[in-house]
C-alpha positions in Angstrom: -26.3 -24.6 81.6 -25.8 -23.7 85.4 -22.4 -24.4 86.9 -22.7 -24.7 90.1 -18.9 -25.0 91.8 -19.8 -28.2 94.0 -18.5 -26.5 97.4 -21.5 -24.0 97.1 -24.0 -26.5 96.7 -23.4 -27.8 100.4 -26.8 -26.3 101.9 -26.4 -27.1 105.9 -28.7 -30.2 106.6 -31.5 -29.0 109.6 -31.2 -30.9 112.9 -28.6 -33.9 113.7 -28.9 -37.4 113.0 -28.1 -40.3 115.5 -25.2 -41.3 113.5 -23.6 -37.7 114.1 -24.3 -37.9 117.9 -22.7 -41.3 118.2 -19.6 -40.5 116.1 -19.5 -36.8 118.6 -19.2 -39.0 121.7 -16.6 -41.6 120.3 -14.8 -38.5 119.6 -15.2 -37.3 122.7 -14.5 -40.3 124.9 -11.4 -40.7 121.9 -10.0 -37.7 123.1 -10.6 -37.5 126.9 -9.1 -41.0 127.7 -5.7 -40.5 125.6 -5.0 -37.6 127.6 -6.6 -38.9 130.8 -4.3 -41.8 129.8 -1.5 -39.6 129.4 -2.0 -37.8 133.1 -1.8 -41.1 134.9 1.3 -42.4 133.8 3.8 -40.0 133.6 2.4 -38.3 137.2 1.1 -35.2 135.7 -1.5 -34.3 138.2 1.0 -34.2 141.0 4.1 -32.1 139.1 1.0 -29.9 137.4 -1.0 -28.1 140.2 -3.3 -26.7 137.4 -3.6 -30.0 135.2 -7.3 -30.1 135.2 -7.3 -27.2 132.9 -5.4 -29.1 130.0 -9.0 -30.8 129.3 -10.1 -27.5 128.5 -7.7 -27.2 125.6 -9.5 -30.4 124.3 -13.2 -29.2 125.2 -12.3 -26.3 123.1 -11.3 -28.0 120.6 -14.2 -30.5 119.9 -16.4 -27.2 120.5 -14.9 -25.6 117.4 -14.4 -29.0 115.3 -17.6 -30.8 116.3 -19.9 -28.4 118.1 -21.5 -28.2 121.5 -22.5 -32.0 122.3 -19.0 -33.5 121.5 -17.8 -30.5 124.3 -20.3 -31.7 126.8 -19.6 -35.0 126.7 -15.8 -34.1 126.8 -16.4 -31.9 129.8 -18.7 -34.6 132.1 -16.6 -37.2 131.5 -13.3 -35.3 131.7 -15.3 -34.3 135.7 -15.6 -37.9 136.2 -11.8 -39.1 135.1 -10.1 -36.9 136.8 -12.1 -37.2 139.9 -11.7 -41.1 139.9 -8.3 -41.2 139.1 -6.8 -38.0 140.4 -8.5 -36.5 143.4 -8.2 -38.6 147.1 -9.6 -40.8 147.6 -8.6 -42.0 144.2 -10.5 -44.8 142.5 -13.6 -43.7 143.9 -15.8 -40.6 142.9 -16.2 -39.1 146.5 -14.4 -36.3 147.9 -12.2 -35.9 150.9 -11.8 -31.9 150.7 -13.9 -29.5 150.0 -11.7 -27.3 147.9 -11.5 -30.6 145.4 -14.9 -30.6 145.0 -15.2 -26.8 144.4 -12.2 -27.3 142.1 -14.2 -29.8 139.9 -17.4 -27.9 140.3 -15.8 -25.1 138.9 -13.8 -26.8 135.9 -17.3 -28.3 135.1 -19.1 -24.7 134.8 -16.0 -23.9 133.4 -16.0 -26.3 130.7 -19.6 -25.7 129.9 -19.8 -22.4 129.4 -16.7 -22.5 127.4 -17.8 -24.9 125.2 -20.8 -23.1 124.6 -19.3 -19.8 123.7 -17.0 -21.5 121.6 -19.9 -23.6 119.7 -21.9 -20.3 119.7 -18.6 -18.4 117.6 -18.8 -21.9 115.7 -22.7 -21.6 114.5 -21.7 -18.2 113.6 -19.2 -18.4 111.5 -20.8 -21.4 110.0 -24.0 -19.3 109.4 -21.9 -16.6 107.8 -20.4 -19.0 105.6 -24.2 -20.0 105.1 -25.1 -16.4 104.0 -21.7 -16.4 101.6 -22.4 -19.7 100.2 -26.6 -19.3 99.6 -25.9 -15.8 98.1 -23.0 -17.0 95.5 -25.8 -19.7 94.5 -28.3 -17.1 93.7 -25.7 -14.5 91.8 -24.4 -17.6 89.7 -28.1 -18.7 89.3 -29.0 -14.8 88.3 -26.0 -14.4 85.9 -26.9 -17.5 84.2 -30.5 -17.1 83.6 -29.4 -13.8 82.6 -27.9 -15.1 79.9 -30.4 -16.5 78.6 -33.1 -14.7 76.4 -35.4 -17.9 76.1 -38.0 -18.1 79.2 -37.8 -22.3 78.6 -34.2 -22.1 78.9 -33.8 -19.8 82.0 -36.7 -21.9 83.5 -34.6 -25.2 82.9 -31.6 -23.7 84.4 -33.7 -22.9 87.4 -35.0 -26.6 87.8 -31.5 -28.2 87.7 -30.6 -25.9 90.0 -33.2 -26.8 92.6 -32.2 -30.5 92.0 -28.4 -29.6 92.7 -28.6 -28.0 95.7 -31.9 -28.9 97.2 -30.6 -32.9 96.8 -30.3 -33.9 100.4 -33.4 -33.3 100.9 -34.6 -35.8 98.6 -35.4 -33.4 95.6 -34.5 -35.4 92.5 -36.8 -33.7 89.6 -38.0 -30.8 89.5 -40.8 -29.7 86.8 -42.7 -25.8 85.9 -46.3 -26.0 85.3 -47.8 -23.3 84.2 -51.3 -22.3 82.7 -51.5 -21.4 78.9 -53.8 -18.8 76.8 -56.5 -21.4 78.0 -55.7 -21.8 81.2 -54.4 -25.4 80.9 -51.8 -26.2 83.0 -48.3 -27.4 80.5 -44.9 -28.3 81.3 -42.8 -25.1 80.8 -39.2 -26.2 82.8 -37.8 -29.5 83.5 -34.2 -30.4 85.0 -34.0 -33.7 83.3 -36.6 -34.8 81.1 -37.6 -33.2 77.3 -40.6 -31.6 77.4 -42.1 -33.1 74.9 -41.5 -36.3 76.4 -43.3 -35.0 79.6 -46.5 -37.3 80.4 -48.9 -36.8 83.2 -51.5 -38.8 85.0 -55.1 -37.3 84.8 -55.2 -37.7 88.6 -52.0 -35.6 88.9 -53.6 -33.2 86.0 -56.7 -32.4 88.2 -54.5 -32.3 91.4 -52.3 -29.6 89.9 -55.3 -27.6 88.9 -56.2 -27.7 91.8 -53.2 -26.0 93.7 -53.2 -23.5 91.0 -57.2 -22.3 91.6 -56.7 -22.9 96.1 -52.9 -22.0 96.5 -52.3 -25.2 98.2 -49.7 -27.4 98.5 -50.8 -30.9 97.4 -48.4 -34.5 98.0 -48.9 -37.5 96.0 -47.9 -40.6 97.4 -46.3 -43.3 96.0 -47.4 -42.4 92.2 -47.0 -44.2 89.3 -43.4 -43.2 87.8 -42.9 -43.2 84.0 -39.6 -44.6 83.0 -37.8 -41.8 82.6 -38.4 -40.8 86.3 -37.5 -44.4 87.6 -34.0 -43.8 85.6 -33.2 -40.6 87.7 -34.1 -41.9 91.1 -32.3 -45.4 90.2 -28.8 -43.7 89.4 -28.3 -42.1 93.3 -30.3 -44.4 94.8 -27.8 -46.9 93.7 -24.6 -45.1 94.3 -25.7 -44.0 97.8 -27.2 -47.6 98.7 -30.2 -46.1 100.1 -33.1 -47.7 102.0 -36.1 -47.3 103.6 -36.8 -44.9 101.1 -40.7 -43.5 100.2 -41.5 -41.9 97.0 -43.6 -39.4 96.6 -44.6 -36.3 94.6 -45.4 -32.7 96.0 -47.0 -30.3 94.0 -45.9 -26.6 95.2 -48.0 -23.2 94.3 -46.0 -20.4 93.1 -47.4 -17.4 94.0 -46.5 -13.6 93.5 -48.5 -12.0 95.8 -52.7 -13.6 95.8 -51.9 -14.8 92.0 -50.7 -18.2 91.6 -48.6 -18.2 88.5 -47.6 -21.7 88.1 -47.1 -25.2 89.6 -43.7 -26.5 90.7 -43.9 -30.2 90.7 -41.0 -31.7 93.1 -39.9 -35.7 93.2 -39.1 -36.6 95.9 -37.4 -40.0 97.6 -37.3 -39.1 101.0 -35.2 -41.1 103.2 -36.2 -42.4 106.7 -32.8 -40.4 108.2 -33.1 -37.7 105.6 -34.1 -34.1 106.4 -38.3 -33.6 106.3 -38.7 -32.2 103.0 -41.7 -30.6 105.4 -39.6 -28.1 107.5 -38.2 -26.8 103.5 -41.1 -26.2 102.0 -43.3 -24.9 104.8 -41.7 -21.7 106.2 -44.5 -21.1 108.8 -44.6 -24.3 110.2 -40.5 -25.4 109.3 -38.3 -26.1 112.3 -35.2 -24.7 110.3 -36.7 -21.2 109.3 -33.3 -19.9 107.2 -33.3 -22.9 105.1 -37.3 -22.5 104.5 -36.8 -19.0 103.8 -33.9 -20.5 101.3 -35.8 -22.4 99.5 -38.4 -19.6 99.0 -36.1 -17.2 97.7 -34.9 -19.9 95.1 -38.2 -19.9 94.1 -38.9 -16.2 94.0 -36.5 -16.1 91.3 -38.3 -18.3 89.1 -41.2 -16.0 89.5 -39.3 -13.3 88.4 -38.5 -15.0 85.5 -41.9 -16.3 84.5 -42.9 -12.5 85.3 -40.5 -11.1 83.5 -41.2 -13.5 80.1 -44.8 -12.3 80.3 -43.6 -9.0 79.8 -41.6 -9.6 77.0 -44.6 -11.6 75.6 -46.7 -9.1 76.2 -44.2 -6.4 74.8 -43.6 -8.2 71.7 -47.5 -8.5 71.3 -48.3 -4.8 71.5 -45.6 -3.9 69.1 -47.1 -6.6 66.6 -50.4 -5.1 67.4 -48.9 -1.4 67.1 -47.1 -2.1 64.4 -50.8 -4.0 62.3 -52.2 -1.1 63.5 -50.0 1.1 61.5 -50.1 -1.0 58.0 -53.7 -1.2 58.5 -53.9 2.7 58.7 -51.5 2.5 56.1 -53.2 0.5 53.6 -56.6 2.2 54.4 -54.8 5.6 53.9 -52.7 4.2 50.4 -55.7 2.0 48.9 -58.7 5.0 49.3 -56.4 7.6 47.7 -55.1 5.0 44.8 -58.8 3.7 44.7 -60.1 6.9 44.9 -58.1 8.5 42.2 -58.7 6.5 39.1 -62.8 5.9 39.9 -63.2 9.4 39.7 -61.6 9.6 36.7 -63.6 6.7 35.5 -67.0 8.2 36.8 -66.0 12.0 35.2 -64.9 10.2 31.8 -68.4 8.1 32.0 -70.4 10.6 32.9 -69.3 13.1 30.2 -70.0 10.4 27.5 -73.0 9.6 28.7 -74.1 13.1 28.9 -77.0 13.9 25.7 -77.0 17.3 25.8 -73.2 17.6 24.1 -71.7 16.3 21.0 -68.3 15.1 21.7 -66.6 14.6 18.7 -64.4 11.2 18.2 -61.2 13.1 19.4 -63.4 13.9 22.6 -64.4 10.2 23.0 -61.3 8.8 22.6 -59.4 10.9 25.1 -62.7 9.6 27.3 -61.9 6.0 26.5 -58.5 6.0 26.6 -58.7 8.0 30.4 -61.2 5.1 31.3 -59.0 2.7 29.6 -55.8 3.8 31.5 -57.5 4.1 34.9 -58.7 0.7 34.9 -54.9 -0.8 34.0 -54.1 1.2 37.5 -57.0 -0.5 39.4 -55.9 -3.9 38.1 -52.2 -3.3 39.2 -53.7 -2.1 42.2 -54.9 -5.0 43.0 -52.3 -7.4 41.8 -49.9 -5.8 43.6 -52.1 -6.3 47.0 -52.8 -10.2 45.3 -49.0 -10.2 45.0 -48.0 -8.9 48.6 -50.5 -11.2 50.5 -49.2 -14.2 48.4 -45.4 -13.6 49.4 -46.4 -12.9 53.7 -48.6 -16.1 52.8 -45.5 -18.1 51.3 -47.8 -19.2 48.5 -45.7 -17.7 45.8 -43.8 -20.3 43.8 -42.1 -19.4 40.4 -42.8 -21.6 37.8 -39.3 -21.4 36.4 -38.4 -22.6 33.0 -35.0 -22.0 31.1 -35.0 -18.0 29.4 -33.1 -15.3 28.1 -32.8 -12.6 30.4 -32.1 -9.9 27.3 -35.6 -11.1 26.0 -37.3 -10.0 29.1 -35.8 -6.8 29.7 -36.4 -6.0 25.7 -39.9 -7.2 26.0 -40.1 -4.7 29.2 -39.4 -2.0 27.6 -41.2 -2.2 24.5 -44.6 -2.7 26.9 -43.9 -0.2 28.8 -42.9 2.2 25.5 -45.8 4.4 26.1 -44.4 5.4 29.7 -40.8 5.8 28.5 -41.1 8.1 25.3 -39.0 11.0 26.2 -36.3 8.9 28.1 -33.1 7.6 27.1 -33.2 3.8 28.0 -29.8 2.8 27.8 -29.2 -0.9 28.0 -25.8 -2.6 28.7 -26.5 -6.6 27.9 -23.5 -9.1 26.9 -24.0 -11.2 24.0 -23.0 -14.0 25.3 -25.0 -14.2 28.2 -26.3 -17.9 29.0 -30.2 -18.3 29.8 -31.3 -18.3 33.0 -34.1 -20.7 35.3 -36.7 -18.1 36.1 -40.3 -17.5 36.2 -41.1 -15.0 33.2 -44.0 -13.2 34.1 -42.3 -12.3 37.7 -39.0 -11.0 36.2 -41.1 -9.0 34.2 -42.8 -7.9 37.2 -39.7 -7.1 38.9 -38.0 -5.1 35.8 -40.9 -3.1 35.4 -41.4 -2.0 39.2 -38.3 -0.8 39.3 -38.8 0.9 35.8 -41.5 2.6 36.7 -40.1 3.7 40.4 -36.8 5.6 38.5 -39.5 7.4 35.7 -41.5 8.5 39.0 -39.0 9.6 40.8 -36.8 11.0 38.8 -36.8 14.5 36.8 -38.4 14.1 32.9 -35.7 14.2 30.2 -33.0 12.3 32.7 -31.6 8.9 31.2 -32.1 5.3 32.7 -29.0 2.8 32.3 -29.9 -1.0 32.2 -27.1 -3.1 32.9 -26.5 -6.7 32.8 -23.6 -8.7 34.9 -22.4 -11.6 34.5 -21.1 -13.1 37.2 -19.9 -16.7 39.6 -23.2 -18.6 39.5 -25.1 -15.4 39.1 -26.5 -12.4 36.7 -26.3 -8.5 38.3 -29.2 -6.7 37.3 -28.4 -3.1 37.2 -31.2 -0.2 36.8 -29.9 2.9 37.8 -30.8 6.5 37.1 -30.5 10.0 38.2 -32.5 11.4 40.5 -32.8 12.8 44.1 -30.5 9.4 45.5 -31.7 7.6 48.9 -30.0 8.1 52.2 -28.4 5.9 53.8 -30.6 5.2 56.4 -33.8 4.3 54.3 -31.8 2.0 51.7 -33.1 -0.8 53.7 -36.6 0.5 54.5 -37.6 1.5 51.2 -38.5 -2.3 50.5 -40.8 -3.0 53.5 -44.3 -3.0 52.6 -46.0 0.8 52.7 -42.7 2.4 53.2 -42.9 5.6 51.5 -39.6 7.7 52.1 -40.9 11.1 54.3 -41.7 14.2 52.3 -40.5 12.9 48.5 -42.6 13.5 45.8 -43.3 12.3 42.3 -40.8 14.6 39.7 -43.5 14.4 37.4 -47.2 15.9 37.7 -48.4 12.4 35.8 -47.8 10.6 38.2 -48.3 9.4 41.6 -47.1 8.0 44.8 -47.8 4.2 44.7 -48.8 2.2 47.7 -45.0 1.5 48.6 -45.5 -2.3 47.6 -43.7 -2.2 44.7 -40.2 -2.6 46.0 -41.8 -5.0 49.0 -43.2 -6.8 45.9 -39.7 -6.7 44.2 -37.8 -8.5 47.1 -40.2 -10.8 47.4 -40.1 -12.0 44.1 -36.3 -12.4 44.3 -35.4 -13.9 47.1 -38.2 -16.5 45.8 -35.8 -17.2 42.9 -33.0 -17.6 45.7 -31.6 -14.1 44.6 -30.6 -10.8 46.7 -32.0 -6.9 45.9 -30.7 -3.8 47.4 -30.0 -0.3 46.3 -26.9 2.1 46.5 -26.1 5.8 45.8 -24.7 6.2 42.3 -21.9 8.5 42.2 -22.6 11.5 40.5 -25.8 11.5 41.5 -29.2 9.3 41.6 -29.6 5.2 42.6 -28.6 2.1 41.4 -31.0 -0.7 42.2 -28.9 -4.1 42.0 -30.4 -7.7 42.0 -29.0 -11.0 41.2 -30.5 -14.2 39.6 -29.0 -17.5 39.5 -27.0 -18.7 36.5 -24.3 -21.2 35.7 -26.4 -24.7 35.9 -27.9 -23.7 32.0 -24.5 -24.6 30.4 -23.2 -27.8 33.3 -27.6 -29.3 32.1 -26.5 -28.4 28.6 -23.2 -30.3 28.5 -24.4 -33.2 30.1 -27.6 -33.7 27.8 -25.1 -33.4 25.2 -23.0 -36.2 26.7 -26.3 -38.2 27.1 -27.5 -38.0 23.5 -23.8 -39.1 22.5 -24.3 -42.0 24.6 -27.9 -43.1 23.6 -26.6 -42.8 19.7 -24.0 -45.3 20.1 
């Protein structure tokens, strides 16, 4: 939110209302008369030679407090006093010497030109205060935007802040409008509605599509106000007790250059003594150009902040684009080379049996089958791991959960995947007393055996794998470490996006081959689903440890209470 400090939001009003020139003359004629007053009675004139020149004192003084009207009043009517009351023949305004009259003559030129001068150092150092104040609106209006990282928000900040200090001239809303993907104009800013609240009129639709296409200011008046708007023009219209008021809207073009970038949508309740809201918004035509110019600025950082937020948009959009780009070429580059791989297997195998002119023997065949036989398990996994990945982006994957030993799984793991592990030492560490656990089977298993089958890939033939179990608040650790090359630092997080292979590592083993790097993405997936966590260390001494955690605890709380429901129901 923009905090304004109220003494900078008191923008200098253009021109000078009748009010201000009546209460400059009562001042005037309030100040001349005491003193004139003051002169008379106690003989001043005559024991003074110079007395006319204590009205200059006062002339100067309304010049610097009031400005150069109050001071010419002061200084004609102090001519006229003091030549009525003071100068023979008294009580009449003629002259009897002609040094008298040049002595009032030059007081009056005098008085003038001082009070000029001295209203001229006045307008200065009220427009320097001006500068000072205008620029400490826009650095507190920069900083805070700045702030922000939202484009809505900065937007907002900007549209209260045109209401707050733009107020005397009868802004009281301010609204962004500004074109989408299809061009259509929505509300993108608002200083004191919601958005979604935001409701238009199809007249004032069209009307703002049309100052976006013609750059073109536009004023509607007397529209029809929703009740939110009434609510914000009732509040100071109350407070003030204003009249002979006239409502009205006034749609604004922002443009950067020839492009019109948005719509700024201005309510207005201009008041018959108020400022025109005219000379603001119009800097050619406006009678009080430095306001105008003002007001424009303001503005100008709003562009800059739309401008900006395309950027970003656009930024974030070639990345994403950059970054499909890259798992496409990825996934074409991974799926050819693992599609590749077992088909020709499959055709040579095929093509050998099927070949009439040699008589394999059954030894022959069989390796033939069993090639064809293990090359299509790899296709399959293939594509269940693509099935798999494209399920978890989708958020389609759901466990199915039921109550399970999580011994059982890893046992049943291993004994599938026997063929795979002969020549390892499998070493499993498993509690007996673990409790079962709410989980969906068939994605454990999944789980267990990625990361089985990433440590035998990875790791060098003959070197052991540890399994171990933890049981621990509310949750099981999962443990599968081995012995291998390790992972730096740096990649322990990457190694489980999708197609993240680590740069330059190889299988250990000439059997086997790098995967599509979904295995791990698949593996994180699958965990978090079941509300779990997955990561991976460096073991000391050497390889990885790949940890992930599981639920537990609510098997033995459901258990208890059954229990104490089945006592209940017996009796």
């Amino acid at each position: 939110m923009l905090n304004l400090q109220p003494s900078l939001l008191l923008i200098s009003r253009p021109g000078r209302r009748w009010s201000q020139y009546t209460r400059d003359s009562a001042l005037a004629i309030g100040s001349i008369l005491p003193l004139t007053a003051v002169i008379f009675f106690f003989n001043l004139a005559e024991r003074i030679p110079n007395c006319l020149l204590l009205y200059l004192i006062v002339i100067m003084a309304l010049a610097c407090t009031r400005g150069l009207f109050a001071a010419l009043v002061a200084s004609i009517l102090a001519f006229f006093t003091f030549d009525f009351l003071f100068v023979p023949p008294i009580y009449s305004f003629l002259t009897a010497k002609y040094n008298d009259v040049l002595g009032l003559i030059v007081f009056l030129i005098t008085a003038i030109n001082t009070s000029q001068l001295t209203a001229l150092l006045r307008m200065r150092v009220e427009q320097s205060r001006q500068r000072e104040r205008e620029t400490r609106i826009l650095y507190n209006l920069v900083r805070a935007t700045n702030l922000e990282e939202d484009m809505a928000q900065q937007l907002r900040i900007f549209m209260q802040a045109v209401t707050e200090v733009f107020a005397d001239w009868g802004i009281h809303d301010c609204m962004l409008l500004l074109p989408d993907e299809e061009g259509i104009l929505r509300p993108q800013g608002c200083a004191h509605q919601l958005l979604e609240r935001v409701q238009f009129l199809p007249d004032e639709i069209s009307m703002a599509d049309y100052v976006l296409q013609h750059n073109s200011i536009v004023e509607l008046y007397d529209p029809v106000l929703k009740p939110a708007e009434l609510q914000i023009i009732d509040k100071p219209h109350q407070k003030r007790k204003r009249i002979n008021s006239r409502c009205s809207i006034r749609l604004v073009p922002l443009a950067a250059g020839s492009e019109v970038v948005g719509v700024l949508r201005l309510l207005i309740m201009q008041e018959a003594q108020a400022p025109d809201i005219n000379d603001l918004i119009q800097v050619e035509h406006s009678q009080t150009k430095e306001q105008a110019v003002f007001f424009s600025t303001f503005l100008e950082q709003a562009i800059t902040a739309i401008k900006q937020g395309r950027l970003r948009r656009e930024s974030v959009h070639l990345k994403v684009l950059q970054q499909t780009d890259a798992l496409r070429s990825a996934l074409l580059s991974s799926v050819s080379h693992d599609l590749r791989t077992p088909l020709s297997t499959i055709k040579t195998a095929a093509t050998s049996l099927l070949q009439t002119d040699v008589e394999w023997d059954k030894e022959a065949q069989r390796s033939f089958i069993t090639s064809i036989e293990h090359e299509s398990d790899r296709l399959d996994a293939l594509v269940e791991n693509l099935l798999d990945m494209s399920r978890i982006e989708a958020g389609a994957l759901h466990p199915e959960k039921v109550w399970y030993p999580i011994e059982d799984i890893i046992y049943d793991t291993l004994a599938r995947m026997e063929s795979l592990t002969s020549g390892r030492a499998i070493n499993t560490t498993i509690p007996a007393t673990l409790m079962p656990v709410e989980i969906d089977y068939m994605q454990i298993d999944q789980v267990i055996s990625n990361l089985l089958e990433n440590a035998l890939r990875y790791t060098p033939a003959g070197t052991p794998i540890d399994i171990v179990v933890t049981e621990q608040e509310k949750e099981l650790l999962i443990t599968v470490a081995d012995r291998g090359p390790g992972i730096g630092p740096h990649e322990q997080e990457k190694i489980f996006d999708k197609f993240y292979q680590i740069p330059g590592e190889q299988p250990a083993t000439n059997t086997t081959s790098h995967g599509l790097g979904l295995g791990l993405a698949i593996c994180r997936g699958i965990v978090e689903a079941h509300q779990g966590r997955i990561w991976v260390a460096a073991r000391e001494g050497g390889g990885s440890c790949f940890y992930f955690t599981l639920p537990s605890g609510e098997f033995q709380e459901r258990l208890m209470y059954e229990q104490t429901q089945d006592v209940y129901s017996s009796r």
